[in-house]
N, C-alpha and C positions, 0 to 999 in steps of 0.2 A: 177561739179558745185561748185561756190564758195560762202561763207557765203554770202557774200552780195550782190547776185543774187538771192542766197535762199530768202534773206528779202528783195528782189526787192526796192535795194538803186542803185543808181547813185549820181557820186559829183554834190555839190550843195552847202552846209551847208559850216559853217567855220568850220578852221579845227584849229582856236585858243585850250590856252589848258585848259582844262575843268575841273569845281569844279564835285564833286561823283555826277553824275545822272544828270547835267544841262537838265529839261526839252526841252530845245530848241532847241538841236541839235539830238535829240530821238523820237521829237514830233511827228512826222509822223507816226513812227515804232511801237511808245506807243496809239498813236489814233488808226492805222487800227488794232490794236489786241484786245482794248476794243471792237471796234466794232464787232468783229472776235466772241470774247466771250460774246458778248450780240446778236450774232445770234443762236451759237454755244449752249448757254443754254437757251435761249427764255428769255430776260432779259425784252423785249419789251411787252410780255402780261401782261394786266392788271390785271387778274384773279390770277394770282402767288401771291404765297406768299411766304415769307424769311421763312428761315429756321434755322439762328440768332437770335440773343435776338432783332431785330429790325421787324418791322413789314411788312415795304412798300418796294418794292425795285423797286421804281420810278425813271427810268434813271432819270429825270427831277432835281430830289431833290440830282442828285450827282454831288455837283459842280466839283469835279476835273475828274469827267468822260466828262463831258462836256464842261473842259477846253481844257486836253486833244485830246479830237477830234475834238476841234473849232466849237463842235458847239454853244460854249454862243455868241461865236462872229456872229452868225449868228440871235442871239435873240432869241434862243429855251430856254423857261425856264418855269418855273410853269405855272406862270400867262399867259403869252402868247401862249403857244402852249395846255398846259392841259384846262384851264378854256373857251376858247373860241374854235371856232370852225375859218375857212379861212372869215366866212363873219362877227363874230365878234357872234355867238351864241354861248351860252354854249354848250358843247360837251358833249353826256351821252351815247354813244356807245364805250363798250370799246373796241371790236373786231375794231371798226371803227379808233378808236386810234393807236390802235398796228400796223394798216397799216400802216398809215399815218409814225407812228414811224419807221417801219420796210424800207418804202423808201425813207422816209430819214438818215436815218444809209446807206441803201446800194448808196446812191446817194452820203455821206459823204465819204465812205470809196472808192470810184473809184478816188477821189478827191483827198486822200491821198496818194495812190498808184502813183500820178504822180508827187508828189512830193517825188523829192532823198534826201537822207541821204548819207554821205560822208563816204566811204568807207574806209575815215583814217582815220575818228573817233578813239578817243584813246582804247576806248573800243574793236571796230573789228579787231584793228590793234593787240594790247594786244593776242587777243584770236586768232588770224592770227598765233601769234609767240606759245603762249602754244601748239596749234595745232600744228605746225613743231616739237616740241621739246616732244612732249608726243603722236605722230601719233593717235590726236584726228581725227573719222570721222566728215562727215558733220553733220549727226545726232547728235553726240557729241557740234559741237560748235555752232548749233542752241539749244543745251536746255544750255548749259551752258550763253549763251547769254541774253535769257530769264529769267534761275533764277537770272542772274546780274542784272538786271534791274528791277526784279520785288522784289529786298530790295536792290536796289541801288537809286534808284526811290522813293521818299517818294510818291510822286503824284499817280504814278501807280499803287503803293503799298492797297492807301488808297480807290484808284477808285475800288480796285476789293474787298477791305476788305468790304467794304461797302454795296457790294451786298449781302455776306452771300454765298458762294458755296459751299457748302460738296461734298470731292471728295471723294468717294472709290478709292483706285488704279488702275483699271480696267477702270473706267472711267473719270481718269484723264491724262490716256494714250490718252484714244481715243481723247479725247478734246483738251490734247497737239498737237495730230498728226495735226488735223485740224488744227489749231491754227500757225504750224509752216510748213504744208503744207509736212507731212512725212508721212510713215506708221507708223502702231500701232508696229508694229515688229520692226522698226526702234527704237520706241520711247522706247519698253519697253527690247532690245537689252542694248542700252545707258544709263536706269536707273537701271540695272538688279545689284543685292548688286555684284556679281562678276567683273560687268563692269567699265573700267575705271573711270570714273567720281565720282564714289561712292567709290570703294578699294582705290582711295589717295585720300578722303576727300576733294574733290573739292567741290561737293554735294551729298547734303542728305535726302532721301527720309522721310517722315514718315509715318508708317504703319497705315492701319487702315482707318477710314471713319475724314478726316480733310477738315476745309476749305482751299480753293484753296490756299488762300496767305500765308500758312504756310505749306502748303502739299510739297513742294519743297522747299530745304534752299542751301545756297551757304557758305561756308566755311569760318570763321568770318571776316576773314582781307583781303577776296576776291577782295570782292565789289570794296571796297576803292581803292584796288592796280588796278585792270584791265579799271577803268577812270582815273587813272594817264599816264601823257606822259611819255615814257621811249626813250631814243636815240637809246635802240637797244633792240635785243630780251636777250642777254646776262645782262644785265640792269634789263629786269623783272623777269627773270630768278633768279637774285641771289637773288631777297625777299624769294624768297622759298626754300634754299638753306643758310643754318649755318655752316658757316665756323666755325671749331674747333681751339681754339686762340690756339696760339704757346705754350709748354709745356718750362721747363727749365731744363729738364732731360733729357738724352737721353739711348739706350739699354746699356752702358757700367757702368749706374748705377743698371743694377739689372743683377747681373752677376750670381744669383743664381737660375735664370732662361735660362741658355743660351742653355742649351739641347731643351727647348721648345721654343727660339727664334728661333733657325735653324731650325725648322721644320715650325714653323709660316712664318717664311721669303718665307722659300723655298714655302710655299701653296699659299699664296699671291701673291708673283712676277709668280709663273705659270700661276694664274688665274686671276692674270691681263694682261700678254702679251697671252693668249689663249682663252680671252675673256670666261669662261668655267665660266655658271650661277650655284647656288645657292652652292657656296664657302662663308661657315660661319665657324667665330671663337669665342667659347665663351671664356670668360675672368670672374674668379668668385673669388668671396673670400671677408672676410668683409671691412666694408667700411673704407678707406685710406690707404688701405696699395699698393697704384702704380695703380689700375688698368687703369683709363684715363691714369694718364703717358704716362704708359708705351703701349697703342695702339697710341698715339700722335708719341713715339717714331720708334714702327713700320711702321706707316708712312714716317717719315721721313727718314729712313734707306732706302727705298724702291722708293724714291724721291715722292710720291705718296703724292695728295691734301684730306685731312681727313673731311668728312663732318659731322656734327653732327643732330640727330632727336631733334628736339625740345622738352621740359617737360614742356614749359608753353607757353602762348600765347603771342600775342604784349601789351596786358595790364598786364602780369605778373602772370595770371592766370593759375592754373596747368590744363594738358590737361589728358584728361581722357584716359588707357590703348590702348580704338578701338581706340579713332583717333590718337594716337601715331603710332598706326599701320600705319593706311591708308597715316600718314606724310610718315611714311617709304617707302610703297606702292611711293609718289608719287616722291619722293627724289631718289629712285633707277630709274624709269623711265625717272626723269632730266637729271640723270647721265650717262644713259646706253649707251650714246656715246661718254662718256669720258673713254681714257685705262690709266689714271693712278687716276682714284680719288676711294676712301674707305668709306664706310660709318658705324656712331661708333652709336650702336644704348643703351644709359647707361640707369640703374634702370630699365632693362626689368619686371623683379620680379611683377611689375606694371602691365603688358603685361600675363605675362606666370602664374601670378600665380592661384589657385584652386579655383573654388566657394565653397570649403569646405576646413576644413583640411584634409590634405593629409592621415591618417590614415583612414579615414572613407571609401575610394573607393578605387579599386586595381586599378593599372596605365591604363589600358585599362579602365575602365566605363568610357564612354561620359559627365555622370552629372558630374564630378571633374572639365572639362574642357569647359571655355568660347571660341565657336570661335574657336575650334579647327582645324576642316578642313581648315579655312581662314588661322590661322598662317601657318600649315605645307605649304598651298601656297607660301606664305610669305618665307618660309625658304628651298623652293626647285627649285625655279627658279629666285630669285634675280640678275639680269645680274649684280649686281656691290659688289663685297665682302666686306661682313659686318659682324664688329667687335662686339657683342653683351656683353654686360657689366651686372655683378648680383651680389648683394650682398647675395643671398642667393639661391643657385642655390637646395636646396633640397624645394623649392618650387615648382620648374616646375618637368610637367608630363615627366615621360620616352620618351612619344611619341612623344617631341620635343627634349630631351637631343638626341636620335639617330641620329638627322637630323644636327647635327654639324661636321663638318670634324674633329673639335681638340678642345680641351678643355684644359685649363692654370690655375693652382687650385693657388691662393694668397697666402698666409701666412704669419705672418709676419716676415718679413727678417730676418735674419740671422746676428748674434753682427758684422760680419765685414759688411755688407752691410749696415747694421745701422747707423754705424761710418760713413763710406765716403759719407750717406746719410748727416747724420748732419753733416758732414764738407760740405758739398756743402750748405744746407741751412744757418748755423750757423756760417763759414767758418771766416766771421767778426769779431766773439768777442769769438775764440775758442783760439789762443795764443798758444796751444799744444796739442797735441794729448792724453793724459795722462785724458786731460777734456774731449775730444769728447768719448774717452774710455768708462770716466764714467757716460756718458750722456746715450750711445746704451747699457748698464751694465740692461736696462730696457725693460724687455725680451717682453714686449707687445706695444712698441715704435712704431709708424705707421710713415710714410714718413709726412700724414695729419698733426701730431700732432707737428713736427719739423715746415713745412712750416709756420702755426700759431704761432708757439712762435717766429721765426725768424720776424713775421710781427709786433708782438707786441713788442720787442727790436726797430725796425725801428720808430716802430709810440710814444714809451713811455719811450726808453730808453733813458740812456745817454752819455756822452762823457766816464765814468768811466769803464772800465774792468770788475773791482771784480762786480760792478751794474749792468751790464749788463747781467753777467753768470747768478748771482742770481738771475732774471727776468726772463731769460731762464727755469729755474730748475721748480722756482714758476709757471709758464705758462705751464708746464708740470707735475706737482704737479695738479693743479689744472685740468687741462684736462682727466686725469688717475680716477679725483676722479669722475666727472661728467660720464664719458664713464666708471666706475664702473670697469676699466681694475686692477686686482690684483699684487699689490705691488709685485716686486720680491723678495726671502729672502735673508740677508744679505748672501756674500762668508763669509766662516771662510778663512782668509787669512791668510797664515802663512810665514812674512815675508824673512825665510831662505829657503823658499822654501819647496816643498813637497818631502820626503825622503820614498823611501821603505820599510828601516830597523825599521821603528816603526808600520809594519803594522805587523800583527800576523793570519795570512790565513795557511792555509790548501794545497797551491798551489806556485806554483815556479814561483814567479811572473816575473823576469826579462825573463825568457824565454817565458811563456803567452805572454808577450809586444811584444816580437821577435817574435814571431806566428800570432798576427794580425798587424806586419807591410808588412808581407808578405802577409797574407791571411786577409782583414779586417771584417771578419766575424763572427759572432758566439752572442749564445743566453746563458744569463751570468743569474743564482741570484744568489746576494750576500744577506749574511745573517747572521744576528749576532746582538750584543745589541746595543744599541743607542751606539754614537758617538766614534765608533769604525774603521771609517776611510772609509765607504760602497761610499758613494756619492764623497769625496774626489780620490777616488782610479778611480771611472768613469770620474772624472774629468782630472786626471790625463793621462788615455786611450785616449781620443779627444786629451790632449794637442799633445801627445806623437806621434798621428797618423797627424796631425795635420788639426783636421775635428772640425767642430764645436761641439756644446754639447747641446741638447734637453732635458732638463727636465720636465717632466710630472707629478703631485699629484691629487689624485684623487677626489682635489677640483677642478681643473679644467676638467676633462671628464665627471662627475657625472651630470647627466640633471634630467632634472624637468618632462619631457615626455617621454613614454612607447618608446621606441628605439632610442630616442635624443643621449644617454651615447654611446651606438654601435656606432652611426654615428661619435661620437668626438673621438672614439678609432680608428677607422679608417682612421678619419684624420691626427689624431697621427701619423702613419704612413707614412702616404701620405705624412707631414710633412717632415718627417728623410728623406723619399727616395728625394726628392726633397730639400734638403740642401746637401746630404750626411751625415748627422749627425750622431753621439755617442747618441744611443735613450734611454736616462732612466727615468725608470716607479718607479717612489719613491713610498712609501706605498703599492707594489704590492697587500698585504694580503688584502688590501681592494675590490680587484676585485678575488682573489685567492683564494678562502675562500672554505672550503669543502663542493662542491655542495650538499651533504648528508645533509646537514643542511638547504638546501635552502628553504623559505617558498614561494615564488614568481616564476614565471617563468619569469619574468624580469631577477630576479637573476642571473640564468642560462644561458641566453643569452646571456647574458655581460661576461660571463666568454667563453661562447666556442666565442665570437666576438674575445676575447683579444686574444685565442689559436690562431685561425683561422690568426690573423695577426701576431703572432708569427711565426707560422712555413711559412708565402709566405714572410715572410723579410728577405732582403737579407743583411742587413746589421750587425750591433753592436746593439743588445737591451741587455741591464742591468737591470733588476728587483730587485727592493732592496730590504728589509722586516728585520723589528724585529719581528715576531712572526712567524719563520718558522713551528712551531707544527701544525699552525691555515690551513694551506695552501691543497688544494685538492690535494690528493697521485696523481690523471691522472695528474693533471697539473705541477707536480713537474716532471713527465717524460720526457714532453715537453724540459725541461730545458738542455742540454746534457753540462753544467756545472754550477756544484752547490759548490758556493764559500764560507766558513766558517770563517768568521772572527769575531775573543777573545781580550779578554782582554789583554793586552798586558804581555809579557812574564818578568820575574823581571831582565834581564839587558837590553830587550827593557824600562823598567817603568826608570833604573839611567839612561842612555846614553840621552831617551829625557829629563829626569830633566835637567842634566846636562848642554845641549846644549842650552835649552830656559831657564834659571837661569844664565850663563855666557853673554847670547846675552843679558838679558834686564837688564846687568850691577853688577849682584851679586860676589862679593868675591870670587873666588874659594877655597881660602884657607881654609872657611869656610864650604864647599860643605861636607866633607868626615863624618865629624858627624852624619851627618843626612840619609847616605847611608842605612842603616840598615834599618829606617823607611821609607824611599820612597819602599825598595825592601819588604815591608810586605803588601806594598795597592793591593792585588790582582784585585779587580776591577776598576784598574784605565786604563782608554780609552785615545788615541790622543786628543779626546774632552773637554774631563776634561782638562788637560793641556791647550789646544789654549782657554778656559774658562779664565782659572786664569791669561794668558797671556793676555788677553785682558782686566782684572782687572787692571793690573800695566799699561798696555798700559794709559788708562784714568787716572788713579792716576799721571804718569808724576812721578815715584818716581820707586829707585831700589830698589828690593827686598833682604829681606836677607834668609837667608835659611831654617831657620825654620819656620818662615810665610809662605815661599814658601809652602814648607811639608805643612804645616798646612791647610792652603788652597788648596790644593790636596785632603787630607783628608778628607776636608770640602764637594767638590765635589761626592766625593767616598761614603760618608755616607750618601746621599739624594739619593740614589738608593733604589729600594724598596727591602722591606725584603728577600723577597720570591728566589730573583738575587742570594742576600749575602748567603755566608755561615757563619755560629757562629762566627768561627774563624776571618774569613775576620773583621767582626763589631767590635769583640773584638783588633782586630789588628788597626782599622781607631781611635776608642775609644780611646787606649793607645797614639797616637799622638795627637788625641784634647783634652787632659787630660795636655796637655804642657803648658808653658805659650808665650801667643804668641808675636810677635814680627814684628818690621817691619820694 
């Protein structure tokens, strides 16, 4: 049987095209169902009473009930049918009334029945095609029909509002059934929270004892669309249905992910030529650093059409997590005769996340999770594979994290993907690469934060160069400080380059280097006094293997909550494996510390978290530390090399005087005096020197060689006491005792 045999229509009506609800081409449909429902709850006795803040529920006193059904045009109204009787007496029988009432309703509604309604009304036609494309039943597109008209309809709407009906759900089933001529199984099949109509948010029941004309709702921007004409079913289809605008990136800008694009490609092209349901990928990590992108881009690698779940409505309005869902619910059923379209469902976090925080219930208790049983629905039989997007995926339960086939952890990119990042955005006012250099030099740099400044040059820049960059910089300056992302620390850059022979280790380092080009492995602390060459030397190892370089301080892993610092140490890692990087852990002793001292058991945790991903790394991790004394004896075992680096040896201390005194333009002839006092600074570091080198660097002036000393010295002597030996002070003393010079 078909809808509009169900609702006993035949053409007749015009089939012009129609403002939301035109009473005139529904009138039939909307009269025999007041009347339906003024049998159906006894609207007709006079002895009732409302059960609304109104008193009377006198069909007589409801004009749009009795426009509706024609009967004003027949002259029933107060004065005429209530006040007198057929011979023109007052009437004071109400039983006598209610008949009276009762055949003429049923004498009205045979009248109605024989007039049709046009089965290409925009409305049936509409619900004709959702029906094909979403294997709506009949039952199905008789309530969906219903609740369209009954808030597409202000008339109808106001006729039933008016009488006041409180439905239980029990017997708003039964009243439904009657009403549209089904069973109650039928009816309460079709509105059940698991059955279609409800799980994508078509309609929505409300719980509980409500009146009728709020007891059923239709999904906000229903109404409107299913009385508009559409040319075809593809036409109404795509209102429901958000195409994902075109991205300007594509896979071969995140090249530092391409281990986990092959595996994403290969699960996606399977399970979309093998049609194989609840194939999901989540996509996680914070926000800008690619994640849309880069599923826009997997699309498109894949030839495949990318759809999007909407996060707000046609007025702009955010949409609450359930009916994000039920969008998804209904987006996936659009689709699921499409074999190449994807659906990207972003800000799940919204969706997945806890009615509590996460520490308070173990991942199994039910109270943590809204709607639990309904997502894993959601995420175990989806016929169309979808890309789930989070910025914070340790919000969601385990018990959805399992139900993903692969998961893609974000980070942010890596300095060479940074670069050919800004050069794609910035590409316009970059002139050389030397600047994009020093743009991605900003280790917390997201793809977001380039696209913005690029737009801001566009809309505020000017025709100038050097203005342009500086806008750039500023527009990034300013983004870093709002997003609270921490300033990276200056390189010491040492413009001759980085040389072995002024490091002073304990270890053969030209062979070490030849060991991890072979083998790139191994768990390193270096250790020794400040600026003694520790972090330069890991820098050095990345260049040398030629992997990126990951630096870690324990201002950034240190969190504010009971296991937050574990979770950032493990990303740490996840990090390095996922660039390849050279992982170094600066300030180790701040996580190293001798658990024997621990007053917290937080304490302790973050120290076996940090072991625990020491020994399953397979890569380069470098620990660095000035206070090797301070450090746990178990966890120094962990280490299986422990690198010592000193003060520099005294013709390490002349050879580098020598060569940074000659480079920033000093006399040589004058050099050999002052030998004796450079080779007496025992505590003089590579540091010290690239100090006082970056002194003259800003002064713009050459140095002469006993200022040089002198300022060496200077260095030397601002060491704490405790470092120095007597002798050493007495030795830095005797050269600031000079007169100095410059």
């Amino acid at each position: 049987m078909s809808l509009t045999r169900l609702l006993q229509t035949s053409p007749a009506m015009t089939t012009a095209a129609l403002d939301e609800g035109e009473t005139a081409a529904y009138q039939s449909l909307l009269g025999r169902w007041l009347i339906d429902l003024a049998l159906l709850l006894d609207w007709t006795h006079e002895g009732r009473r409302r059960h609304s803040m109104h008193h009377n529920a006198s069909l007589w006193d409801n004009d749009e009930f009795l426009a509706l059904t024609g009967l004003d045009e027949l002259g029933v109204g107060r004065r005429k049918f209530w006040l007198r009787d057929e011979e023109g007496e007052e009437e004071e029988d109400a039983a006598q009334l209610s008949m009276r009432w009762l055949q003429l309703l049923q004498q009205r509604r045979a009248e109605l029945v024989q007039i049709a309604m046009d089965p290409e009304l925009p409305l049936l036609r509409n619900i004709g095609w959702l029906a094909q494309s979403l294997d709506l039943s009949l039952a199905d597109q008789a309530v969906l029909c219903f609740a369209t008209l009954l808030h597409g309809n202000r008339q109808f709407h106001q006729a039933i509002a008016q009488q006041g009906c409180p439905m239980p759900t029990r017997r708003f089933y039964r009243v439904l059934a009657g009403l549209l001529g089904l069973s109650q199984e039928e009816i309460k099949a079709a509105l059940s929270p698991a059955a279609l109509l409800p799980a994508t948010g078509l309609i929505e029941v409300a719980p509980g004892c409500t009146d009728l004309e709020d007891k059923i709702a239709v999904r906000r921007d229903l109404a409107s669309q299913l009385f508009m004409v559409y040319a075809d079913a593809e036409s109404l289809i795509a209102h429901f249905l958000k195409r994902s605008p075109r991205r300007t990136l594509n896979l071969s800008h995140f090249p530092h992910l391409d281990q986990d694009t092959t595996v994403a490609l290969g699960l996606l092209r399977t399970a979309l030529a093998e049609r194989i349901p609840g194939t999901n990928l989540l996509l996680y990590g914070p926000p800008g650093v690619g994640k849309t992108e880069y599923a826009a881009a997997l699309a498109e690698a894949l030839g495949a059409e990318l759809y999007e779940v909407d996060y707000a409505d046609q007025d702009g309005d955010p949409i609450s997590g359930e009916r994000r869902v039920r969008a998804f619910n209904l987006g996936q059923r659009l689709l699921a005769r499409c074999d190449n379209a994807l659906l990207v469902f972003d800000e799940v976090e919204d969706v997945f996340k806890r009615s509590a925080p996460a520490w308070l219930f173990d991942d199994d208790d039910d109270r943590a999770i809204v709607g639990k049983a309904w997502i894993n629905r959601a995420l175990e039989n989806n016929p169309v594979p979808a890309l789930w997007l989070t910025n914070d995926a340790n919000s969601m339960n385990s018990a959805y994290l399992r139900r993903f086939d692969y998961a893609i952890r974000f980070a942010t990119p890596p300095q060479a993907v940074r670069i050919e990042m800004a050069r794609h955005h910035l590409g316009d006012w970059a002139g050389d690469d030397d600047w994009l250099a020093q743009i991605a030099t900003r280790e917390h740099l997201v793809p977001a934060q380039l696209e913005r400044a690029a737009k801001l040059v566009r809309c505020a820049g000017s025709g100038d160069l050097s203005a342009n960059r500086a806008l750039v910089q500023q527009a990034l300056d300013r983004s870093a400080t709002l997003l609270r992302q921490k300033r990276s620390p200056a390189r010491n850059i040492v413009p001759t380059g980085y040389d072995l022979r002024f490091l002073n280790v304990d270890q053969d380092m030209p062979k070490l280097l030849a060991a991890l080009r072979r083998r790139p492995h191994g768990i390193f602390c270096f250790h020794g006094p400040a600026g003694t060459g520790k972090s330069e030397l890991a820098r050095h190892i990345a260049d040398e293997l030629g992997k990126p370089l990951l630096v870690k301080r324990a201002s950034d892993l240190l969190g504010m909550y009971v296991g937050q610092t574990e979770q950032q140490i493990a990303a740490m890692f996840d990090d390095a494996r996922q660039r390849d990087a050279v992982l170094v852990l600066d300030e180790a002793d701040s996580f190293l510390r001798d658990r024997r001292s621990a007053q917290q058991s937080w304490e302790v945790t973050q120290v076996n978290e940090l072991l625990t991903q020491m020994e399953a790394f397979d890569g380069i991790f470098i620990a660095t530390t000035n206070l090797m004394e301070s450090l746990d004896a178990a966890s120094l075992r962990r280490f299986p090399w422990k690198i010592r680096f000193d003060y520099l040896k005294p013709n390490q201390r002349w050879a580098l005087f020598a060569q940074e005194f000659v480079r920033l333009g000093g006399a040589v002839a004058t050099m050999e005096a002052y030998k004796e006092a450079v080779l007496r600074l025992d505590r003089l570091t590579p540091g010290d020197v690239a100090a006082v080198v970056r002194q003259y660097e800003l002064w713009d002036e050459v140095p002469t060689a006993s200022a040089f000393c002198r300022r060496l010295a200077e260095e030397v002597a601002l060491k704490p006491p405790s470092v120095a030996s007597k002798r050493s002070d007495r030795r830095s003393d005797w050269i600031l005792q000079r007169p100095q010079q410059i």
